[in-house]
N, C-alpha and C positions, 0 to 999 in steps of 0.2 A: 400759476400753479396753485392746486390745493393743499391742504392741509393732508387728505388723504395721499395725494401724488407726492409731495417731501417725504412722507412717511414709507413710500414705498420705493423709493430713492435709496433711504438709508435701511431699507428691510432688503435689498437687492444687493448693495453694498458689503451686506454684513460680514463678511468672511474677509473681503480685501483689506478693509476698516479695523479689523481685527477684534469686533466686538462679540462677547460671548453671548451665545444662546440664552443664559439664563439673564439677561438683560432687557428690557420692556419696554417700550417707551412710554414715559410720563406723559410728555409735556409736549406739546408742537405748535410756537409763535413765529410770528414773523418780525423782522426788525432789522433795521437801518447795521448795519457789521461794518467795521473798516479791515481792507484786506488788500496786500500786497503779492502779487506773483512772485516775488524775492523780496523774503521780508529781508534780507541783507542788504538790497537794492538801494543807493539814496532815497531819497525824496516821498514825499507822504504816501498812506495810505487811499485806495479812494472809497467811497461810500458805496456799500453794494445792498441792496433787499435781499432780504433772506430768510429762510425759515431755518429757526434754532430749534433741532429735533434731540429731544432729551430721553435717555436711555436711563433707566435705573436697574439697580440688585443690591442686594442687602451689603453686598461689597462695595459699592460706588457707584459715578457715574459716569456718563457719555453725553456730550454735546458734539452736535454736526450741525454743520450751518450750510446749507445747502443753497443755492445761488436762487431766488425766483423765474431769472429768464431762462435761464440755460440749465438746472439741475445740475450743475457742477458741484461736487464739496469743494467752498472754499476752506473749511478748518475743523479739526477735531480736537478737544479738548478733553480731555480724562482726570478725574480725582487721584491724587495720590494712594 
């Protein structure tokens, strides 16, 4: 996956995601994520590749981490 293809992962996403329009993305890296299908589940995390796609507005932000093989979100994270 590229750079571009993550980014239009989470530009396709945007409504389900719940991220507003006036939100942009910054930033789009790739990087080793630990992620659980149940993070309630025992037993570790496992290593997945991923592009960390960073969303900004003068209100906060948005991280989506988007799977490399499979374009799945594994996780979304938001500023308080």
């Amino acid at each position: 996956m590229t750079t571009e293809q993550a980014i239009a992962v989470v530009e396709a996403l945007r409504k389900e995601l719940r991220i507003p329009k006036a939100m942009r993305v910054s930033t789009a890296e790739q990087a080793i994520v630990a992620y659980k299908p149940d993070p309630e589940a025992p037993g570790p995390p496992e290593d997945r590749l991923a592009w960390i796609v960073t969303l900004c507005s003068p209100l906060g932000f948005v991280h989506v981490d988007v799977d490399d093989t499979t374009a799945a979100v594994l996780d979304v994270q938001r500023s308080a």
